[in-house]
C-alpha positions as CSV (number, residue, x, y, z in Angstrom):
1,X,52.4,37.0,140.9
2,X,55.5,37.5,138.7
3,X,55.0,41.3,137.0
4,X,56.6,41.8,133.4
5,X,58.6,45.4,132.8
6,X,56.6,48.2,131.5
7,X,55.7,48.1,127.7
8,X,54.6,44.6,127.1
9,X,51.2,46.0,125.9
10,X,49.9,49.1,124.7
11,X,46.5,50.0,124.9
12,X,44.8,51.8,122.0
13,X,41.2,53.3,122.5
14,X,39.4,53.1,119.4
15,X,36.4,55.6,119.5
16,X,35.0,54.4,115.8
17,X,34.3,51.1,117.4
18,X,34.2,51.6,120.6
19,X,36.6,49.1,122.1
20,X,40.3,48.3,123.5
21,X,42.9,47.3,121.1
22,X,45.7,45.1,122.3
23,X,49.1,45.1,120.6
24,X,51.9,43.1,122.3
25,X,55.4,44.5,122.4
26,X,57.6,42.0,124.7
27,X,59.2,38.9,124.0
28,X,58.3,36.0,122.3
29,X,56.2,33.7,124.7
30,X,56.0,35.8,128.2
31,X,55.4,34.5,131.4
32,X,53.3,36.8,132.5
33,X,51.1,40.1,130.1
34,X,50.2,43.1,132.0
35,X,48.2,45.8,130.5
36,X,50.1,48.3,129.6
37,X,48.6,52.3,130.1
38,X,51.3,53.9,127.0
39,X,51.1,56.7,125.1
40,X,48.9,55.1,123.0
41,X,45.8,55.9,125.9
42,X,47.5,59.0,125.7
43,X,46.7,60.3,129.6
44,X,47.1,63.8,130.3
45,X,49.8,64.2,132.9
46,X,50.9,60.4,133.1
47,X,51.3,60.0,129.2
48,X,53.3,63.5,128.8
49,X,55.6,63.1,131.9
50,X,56.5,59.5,130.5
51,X,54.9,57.8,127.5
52,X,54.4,54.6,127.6
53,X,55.8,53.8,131.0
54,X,53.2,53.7,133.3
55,X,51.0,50.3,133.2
56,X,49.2,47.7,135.6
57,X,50.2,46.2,138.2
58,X,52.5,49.4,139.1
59,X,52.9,51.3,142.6
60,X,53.4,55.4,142.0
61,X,53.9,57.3,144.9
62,X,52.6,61.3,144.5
63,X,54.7,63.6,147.2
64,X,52.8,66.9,146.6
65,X,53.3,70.1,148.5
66,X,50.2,71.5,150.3
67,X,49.7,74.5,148.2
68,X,50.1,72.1,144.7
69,X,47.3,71.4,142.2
70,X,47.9,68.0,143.2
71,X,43.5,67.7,143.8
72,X,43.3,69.3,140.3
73,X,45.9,67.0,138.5
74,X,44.2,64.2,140.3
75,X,41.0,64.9,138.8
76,X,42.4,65.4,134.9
77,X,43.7,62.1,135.1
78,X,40.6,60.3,136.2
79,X,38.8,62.4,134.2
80,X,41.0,61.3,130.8
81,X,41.3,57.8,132.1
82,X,37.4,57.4,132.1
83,X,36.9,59.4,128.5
84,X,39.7,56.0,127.2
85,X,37.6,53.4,128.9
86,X,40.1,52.8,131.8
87,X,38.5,51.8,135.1
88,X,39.1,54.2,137.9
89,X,38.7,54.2,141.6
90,X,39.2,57.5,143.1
91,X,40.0,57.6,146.9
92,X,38.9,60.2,149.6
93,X,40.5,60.7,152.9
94,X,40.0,64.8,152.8
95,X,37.0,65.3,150.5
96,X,33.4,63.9,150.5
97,X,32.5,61.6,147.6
98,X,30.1,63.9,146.3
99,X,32.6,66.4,146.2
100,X,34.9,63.9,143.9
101,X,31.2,63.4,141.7
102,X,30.5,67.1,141.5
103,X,34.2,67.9,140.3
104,X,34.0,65.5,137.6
105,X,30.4,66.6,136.4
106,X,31.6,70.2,135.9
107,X,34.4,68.7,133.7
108,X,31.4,67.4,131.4
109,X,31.7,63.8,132.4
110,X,28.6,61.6,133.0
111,X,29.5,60.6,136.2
112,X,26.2,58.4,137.0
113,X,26.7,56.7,133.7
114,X,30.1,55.8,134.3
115,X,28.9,54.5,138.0
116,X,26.1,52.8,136.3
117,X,28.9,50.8,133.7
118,X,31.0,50.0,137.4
119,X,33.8,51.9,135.8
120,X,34.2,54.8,137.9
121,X,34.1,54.2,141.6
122,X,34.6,56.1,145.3
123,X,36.6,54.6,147.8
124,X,35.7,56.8,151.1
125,X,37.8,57.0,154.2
126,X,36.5,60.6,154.6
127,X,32.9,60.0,156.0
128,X,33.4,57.4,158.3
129,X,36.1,60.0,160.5
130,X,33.4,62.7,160.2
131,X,30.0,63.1,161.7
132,X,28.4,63.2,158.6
133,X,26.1,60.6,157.1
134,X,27.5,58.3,154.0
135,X,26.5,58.9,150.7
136,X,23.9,56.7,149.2
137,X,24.4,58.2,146.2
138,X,26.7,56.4,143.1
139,X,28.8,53.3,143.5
140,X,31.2,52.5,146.5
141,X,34.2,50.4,146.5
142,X,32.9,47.0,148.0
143,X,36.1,45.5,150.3
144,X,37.0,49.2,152.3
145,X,34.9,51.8,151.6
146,X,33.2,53.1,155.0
147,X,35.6,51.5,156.8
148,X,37.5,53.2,159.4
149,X,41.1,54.0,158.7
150,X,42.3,51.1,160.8
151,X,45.0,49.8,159.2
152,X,44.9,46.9,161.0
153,X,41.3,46.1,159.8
154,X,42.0,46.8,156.6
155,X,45.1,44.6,156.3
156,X,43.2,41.9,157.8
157,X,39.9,42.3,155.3
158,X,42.4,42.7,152.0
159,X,44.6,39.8,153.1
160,X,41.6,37.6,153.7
161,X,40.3,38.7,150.8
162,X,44.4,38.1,148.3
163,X,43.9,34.4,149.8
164,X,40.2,33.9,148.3
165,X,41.4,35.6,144.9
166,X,40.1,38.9,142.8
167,X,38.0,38.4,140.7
168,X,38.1,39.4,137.1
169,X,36.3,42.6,137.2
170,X,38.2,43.6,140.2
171,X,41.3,43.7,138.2
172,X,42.8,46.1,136.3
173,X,41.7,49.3,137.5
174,X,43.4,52.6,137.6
175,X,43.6,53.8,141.7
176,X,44.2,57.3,142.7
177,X,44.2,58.9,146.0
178,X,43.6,62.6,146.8
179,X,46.1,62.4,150.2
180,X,46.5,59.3,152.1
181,X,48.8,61.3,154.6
182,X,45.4,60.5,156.5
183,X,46.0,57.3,157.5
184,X,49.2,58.8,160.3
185,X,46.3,60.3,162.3
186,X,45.0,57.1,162.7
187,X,48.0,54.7,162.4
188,X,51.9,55.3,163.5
189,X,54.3,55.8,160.7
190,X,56.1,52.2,161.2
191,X,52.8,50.7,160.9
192,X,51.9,52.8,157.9
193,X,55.1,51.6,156.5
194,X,54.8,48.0,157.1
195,X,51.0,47.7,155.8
196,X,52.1,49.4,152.5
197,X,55.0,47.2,152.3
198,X,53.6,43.6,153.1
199,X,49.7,44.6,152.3
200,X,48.6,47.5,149.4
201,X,51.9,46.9,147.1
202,X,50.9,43.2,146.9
203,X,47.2,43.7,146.8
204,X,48.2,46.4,144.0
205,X,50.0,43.3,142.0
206,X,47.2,41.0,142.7
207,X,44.2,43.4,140.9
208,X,47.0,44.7,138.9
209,X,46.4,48.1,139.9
210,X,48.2,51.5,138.3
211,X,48.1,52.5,141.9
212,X,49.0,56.8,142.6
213,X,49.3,57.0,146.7
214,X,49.5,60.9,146.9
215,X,50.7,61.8,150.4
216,X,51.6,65.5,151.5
217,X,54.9,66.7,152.0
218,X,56.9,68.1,155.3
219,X,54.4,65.7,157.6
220,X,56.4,63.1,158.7
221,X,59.6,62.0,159.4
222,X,62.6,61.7,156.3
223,X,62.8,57.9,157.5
224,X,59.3,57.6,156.5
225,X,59.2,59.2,153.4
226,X,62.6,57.3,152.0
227,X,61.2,53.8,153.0
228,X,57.9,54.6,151.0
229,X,59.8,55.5,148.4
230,X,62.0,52.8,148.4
231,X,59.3,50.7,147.7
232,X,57.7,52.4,145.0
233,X,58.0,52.0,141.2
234,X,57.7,56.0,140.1
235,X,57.9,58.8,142.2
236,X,56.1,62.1,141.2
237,X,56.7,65.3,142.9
238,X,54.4,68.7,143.0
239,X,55.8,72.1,144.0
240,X,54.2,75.7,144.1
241,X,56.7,78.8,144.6
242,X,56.6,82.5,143.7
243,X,58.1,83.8,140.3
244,X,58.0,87.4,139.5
245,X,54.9,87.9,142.2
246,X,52.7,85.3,141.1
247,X,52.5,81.3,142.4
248,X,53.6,79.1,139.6
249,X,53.1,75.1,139.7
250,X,55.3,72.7,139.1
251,X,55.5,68.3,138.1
252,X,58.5,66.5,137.2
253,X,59.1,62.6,137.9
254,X,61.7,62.0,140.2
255,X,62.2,58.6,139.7
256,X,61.0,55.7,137.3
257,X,62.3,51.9,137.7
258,X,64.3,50.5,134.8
259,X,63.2,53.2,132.7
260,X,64.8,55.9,131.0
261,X,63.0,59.5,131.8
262,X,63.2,63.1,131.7
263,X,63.3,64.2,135.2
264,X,62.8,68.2,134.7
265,X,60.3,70.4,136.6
266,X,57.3,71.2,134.3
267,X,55.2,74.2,134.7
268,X,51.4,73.3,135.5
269,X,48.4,75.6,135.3
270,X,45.0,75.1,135.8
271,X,42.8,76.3,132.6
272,X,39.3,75.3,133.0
273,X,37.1,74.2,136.0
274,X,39.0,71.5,138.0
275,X,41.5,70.2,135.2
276,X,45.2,71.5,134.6
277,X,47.5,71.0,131.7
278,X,51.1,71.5,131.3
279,X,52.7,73.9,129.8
280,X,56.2,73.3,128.8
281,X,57.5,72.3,126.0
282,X,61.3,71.2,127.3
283,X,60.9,67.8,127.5
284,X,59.2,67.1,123.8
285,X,61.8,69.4,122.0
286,X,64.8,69.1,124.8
287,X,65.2,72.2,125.5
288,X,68.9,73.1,127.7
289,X,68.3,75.8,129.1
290,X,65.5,77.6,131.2
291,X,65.3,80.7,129.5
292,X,64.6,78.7,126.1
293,X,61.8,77.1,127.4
294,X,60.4,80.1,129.1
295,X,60.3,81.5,125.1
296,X,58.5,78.9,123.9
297,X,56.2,78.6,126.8
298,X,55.6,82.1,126.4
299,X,55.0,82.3,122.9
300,X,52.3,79.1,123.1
301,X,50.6,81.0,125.1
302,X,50.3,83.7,122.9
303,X,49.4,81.8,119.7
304,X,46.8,80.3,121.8
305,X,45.4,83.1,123.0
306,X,45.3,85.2,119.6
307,X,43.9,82.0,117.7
308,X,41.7,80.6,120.0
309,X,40.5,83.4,122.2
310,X,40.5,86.3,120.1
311,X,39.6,84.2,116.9
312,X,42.9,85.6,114.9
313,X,43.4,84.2,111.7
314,X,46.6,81.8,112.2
315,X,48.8,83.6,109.7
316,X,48.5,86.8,112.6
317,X,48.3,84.9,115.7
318,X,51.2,84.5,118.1
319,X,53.7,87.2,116.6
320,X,55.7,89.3,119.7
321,X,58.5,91.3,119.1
322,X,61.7,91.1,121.2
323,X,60.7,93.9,124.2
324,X,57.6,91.4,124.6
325,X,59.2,88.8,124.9
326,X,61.5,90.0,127.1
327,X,59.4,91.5,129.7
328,X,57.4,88.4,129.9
329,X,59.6,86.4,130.5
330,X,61.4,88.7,133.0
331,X,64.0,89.3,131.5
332,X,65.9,92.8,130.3
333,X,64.6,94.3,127.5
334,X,68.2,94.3,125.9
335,X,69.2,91.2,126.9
336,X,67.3,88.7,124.0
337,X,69.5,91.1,121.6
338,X,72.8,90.0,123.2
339,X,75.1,87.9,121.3
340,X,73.8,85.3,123.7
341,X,70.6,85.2,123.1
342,X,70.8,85.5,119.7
343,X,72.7,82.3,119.7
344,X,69.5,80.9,121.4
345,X,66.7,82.3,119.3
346,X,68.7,80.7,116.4
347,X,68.7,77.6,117.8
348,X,64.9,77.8,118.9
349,X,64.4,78.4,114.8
350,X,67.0,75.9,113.5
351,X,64.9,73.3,115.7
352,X,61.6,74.4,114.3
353,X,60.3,75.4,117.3
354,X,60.0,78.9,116.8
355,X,60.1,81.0,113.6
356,X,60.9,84.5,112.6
357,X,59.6,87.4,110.3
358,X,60.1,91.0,109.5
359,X,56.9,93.3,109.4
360,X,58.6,96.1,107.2
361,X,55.6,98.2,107.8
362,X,56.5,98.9,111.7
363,X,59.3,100.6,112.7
364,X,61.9,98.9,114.4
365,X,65.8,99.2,114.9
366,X,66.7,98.3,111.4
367,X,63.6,99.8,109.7
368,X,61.3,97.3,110.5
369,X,60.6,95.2,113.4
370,X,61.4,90.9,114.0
371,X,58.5,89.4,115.8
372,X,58.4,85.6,116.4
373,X,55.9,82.8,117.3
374,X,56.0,79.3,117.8
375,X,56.1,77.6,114.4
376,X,52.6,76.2,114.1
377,X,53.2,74.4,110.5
378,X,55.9,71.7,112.2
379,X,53.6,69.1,112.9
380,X,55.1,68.4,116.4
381,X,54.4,72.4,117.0
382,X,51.0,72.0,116.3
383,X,50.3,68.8,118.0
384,X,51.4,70.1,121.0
385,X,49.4,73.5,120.4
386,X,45.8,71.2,120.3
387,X,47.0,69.4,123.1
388,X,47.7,72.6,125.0
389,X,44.3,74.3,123.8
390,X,41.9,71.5,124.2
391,X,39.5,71.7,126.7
């Protein structure tokens, strides 16, 4: 099966009538139409690091530190892909499908319903490794869930199964796995290589699968990891590591086929039971340099937690002076007054990012004091501000 390049069609979910619009962006007369997932399905994660890029038919590969929200991320996305109407199977090697049910409840989704519907699925490699009994409980993937992590059996049963054909309600889904590092306690890393190669990336084109393999990092060998990645069609990397005493998270794509992408870290943080958003603002208003974004970032997080945790009128929310944002950001207190700096805040305000004021009734330096905030009436401000908030 011949696979177009990404953006031949975006799909819009329209809640008022409760279907999928199609709107076709390629050439005249194609070959071949995938299904595009575009910034139009807007998914959290997928849709920020890269709008538009990731569709059907498409192989991601996930390297994820072990201390990485990678489980959590894993869960927003299904959880956002089943609120648009995409079809998701979710994937255990580590985690019990009731587990993967339980998560997804306490993020207010009806799970059963979406079982019920046979658009949310559990493909389990856990239970079968274990003692325990399988779940009777929800819907199962029907060609290798239960099975034994055989590679060799499963090769055989998808292959088989390619030759017969997919049908129609097989196709199309969005796959994610939570770490299919797994599969090298059961199967040698050439063999691992070779089935991914000759067997799930074609399988993957067949049901034209947006397909995440997540596997853990600092496992196997660097042969392994660069002929995985050689084969795959985006690459996205997590990473945890201590700032200023405290673990901060990280995403960036590393690598996207054909496309052009922004390949910077972005901060991660996990907000409400099981889901994460991120946090940064560099790649929507390009920011150049870290301390810029580390501004912004911290002065979201202020307007957002003066608006809508405290309930502060938007007109007060969100204003720090200088020695805030300065000690927040870890940074001298006299150091966002340097000529420097002052370059930079200007910038952050000639962009519309940021804005300034002067409350003359505080004392500051000149008489009164500067406080800035994120400037909430540019409409790309806000947009990202209910993005950020929204639970």
């Amino acid at each position: 099966m011949t696979i177009c390049p990404p953006c031949v069609i975006v799909l819009r979910w329209d809640s008022q009538k409760s279907k999928t619009q199609q709107t076709y962006l390629g050439p005249n007369e194609p070959r071949v139409r995938c299904h595009i997932l575009s910034k139009g399905v807007d998914l959290e994660i997928l849709g920020e690091l890269a709008p538009g890029a990731f569709h059907y038919g498409m192989t991601c590969l996930v390297e994820f530190e072990p201390h990485s929200l990678w489980y959590e991320v894993s869960l927003t996305i299904a959880a956002e892909a089943l609120k648009h109407g995409i079809k998701t199977e979710y994937h255990v090697f580590q985690h019990t499908p009731n587990e993967i049910r339980t998560a997804l409840k306490q993020m207010a989704l009806d799970v059963d319903n979406y079982e019920q519907r046979n658009s949310f699925r559990i493909m389990d490699s856990y239970t079968p490794t274990t003692p325990l009994k399988a779940s009777s409980e929800g819907r199962a993937e029907p060609l290798l869930s239960g099975r034994s992590p055989d590679l060799q059996q499963w090769s055989k049963a998808i292959r088989e199964k390619m030759e017969d054909g997919f049908e129609e309600e097989e196709k199309r889904w969005l796959h994610i796995d939570d770490n299919e590092a797994i599969l090298l306690q059961f199967n040698d890393e050439e063999y691992v290589v070779k089935g991914w190669r000759t067997t799930f990336v074609p399988m993957a084109k067949s049901r034209e699968l947006l397909t995440l393999h997540a596997f853990v990092t600092g496992i196997a060998s660097a042969s392994f990891y660069n002929k995985r990645e050689a084969a795959a069609d985006a690459i996205i990397d997590l990473k945890t590591q201590e700032e200023r005493g405290k673990l901060e998270h990280y995403i960036r794509l590393r690598a996207l086929r054909g496309t052009k992408f922004d390949s910077s870290w972005r901060r991660i943080e996990l907000f409400d039971t099981n889901r994460v958003r991120l946090t940064s603002g560099r790649q929507v208003f390009s920011f150049e340099s870290d301390e810029a974004e580390k501004i912004f970032d911290y002065l979201l997080k202020s307007f957002v937690n003066d608006h809508y945790g405290k309930k502060s009128p938007i007109d007060s929310s969100g204003w720090r002076s200088m020695v805030e944002i300065a000690k927040n950001i870890g940074a001298r207190s006299t150091s966002l007054y340097s000529p420097r700096s002052s370059i930079l805040l200007r910038d952050l305000i000639k962009r519309g990012a940021v804005e300034r004021k002067f409350f003359s009734k505080e004392r500051g330096r000149g008489g009164s004091i500067a406080r800035i905030r994120i400037a909430y009436q540019n409409e790309s401000v806000r947009e990202f501000v209910d993005r950020y908030s929204r639970k």
